[in-house]
C-alpha positions as CSV (number, residue, x, y, z in Angstrom):
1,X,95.3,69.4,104.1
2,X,92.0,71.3,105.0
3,X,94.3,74.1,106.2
4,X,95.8,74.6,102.3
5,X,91.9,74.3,101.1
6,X,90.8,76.8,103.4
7,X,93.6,79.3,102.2
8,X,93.5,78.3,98.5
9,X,89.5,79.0,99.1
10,X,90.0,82.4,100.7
11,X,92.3,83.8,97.8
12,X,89.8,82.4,95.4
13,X,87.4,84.5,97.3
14,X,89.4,87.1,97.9
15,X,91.0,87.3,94.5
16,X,86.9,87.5,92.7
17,X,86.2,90.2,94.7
18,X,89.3,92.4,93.6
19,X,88.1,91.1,90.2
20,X,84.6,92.9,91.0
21,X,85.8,96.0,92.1
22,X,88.0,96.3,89.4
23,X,85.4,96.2,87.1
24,X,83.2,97.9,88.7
25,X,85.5,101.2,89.0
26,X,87.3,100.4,85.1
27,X,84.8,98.1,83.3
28,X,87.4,98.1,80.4
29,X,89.8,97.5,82.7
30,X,90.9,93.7,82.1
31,X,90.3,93.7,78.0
32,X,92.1,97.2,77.7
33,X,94.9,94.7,79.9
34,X,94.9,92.4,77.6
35,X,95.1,94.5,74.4
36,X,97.4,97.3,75.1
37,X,101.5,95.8,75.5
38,X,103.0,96.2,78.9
39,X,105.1,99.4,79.3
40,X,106.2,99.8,83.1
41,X,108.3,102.9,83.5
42,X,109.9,101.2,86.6
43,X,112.4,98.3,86.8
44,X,111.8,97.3,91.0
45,X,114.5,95.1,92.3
46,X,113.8,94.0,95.4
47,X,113.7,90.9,98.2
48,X,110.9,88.3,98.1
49,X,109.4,89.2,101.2
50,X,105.5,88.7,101.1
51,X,105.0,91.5,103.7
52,X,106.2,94.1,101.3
53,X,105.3,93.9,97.7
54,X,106.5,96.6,95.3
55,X,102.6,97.2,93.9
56,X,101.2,97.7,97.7
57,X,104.2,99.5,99.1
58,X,104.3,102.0,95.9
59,X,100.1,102.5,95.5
60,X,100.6,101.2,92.1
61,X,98.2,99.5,89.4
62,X,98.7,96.9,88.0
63,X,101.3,97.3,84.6
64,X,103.4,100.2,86.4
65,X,105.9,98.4,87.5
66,X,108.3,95.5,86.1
67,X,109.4,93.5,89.6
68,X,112.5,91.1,90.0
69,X,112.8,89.4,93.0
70,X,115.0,87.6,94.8
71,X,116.2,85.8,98.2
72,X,117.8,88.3,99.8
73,X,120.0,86.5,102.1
74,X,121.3,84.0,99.8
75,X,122.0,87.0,96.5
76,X,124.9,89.0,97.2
């Protein structure tokens, strides 16, 4: 539906212009990302809930932390 386009378009969007300020502030950022192994010092366990993901709600970069999710209501 042109609804579905219209958000796919806007995370596109929004998703190259992350990619630009990335590289602007670390322009090593994405090939040091892609050499170096992932070593997160933090195992997050936590619900699925869009509104609250681990990387926003902690101020962390990308790499620092390993997240696990899950449906809350239906994992007990």
């Amino acid at each position: 539906s042109q609804l579905q386009l219209n958000a796919a378009e806007g995370l596109i969007n929004a998703n190259e212009e992350w990619a630009q300020r990335i590289i602007k502030d670390n322009p090593n950022f994405f090939r040091d990302s892609a050499t170096y192994p992932q070593r997160p010092k933090v195992l997050w366990i936590g619900c699925s809930d869009s509104r609250v993901p681990a990387s926003v709600v902690t101020a962390s970069m990308p790499g620092d932390i390993f997240t696990h999710t899950n449906i809350a209501k239906y994992i007990s």
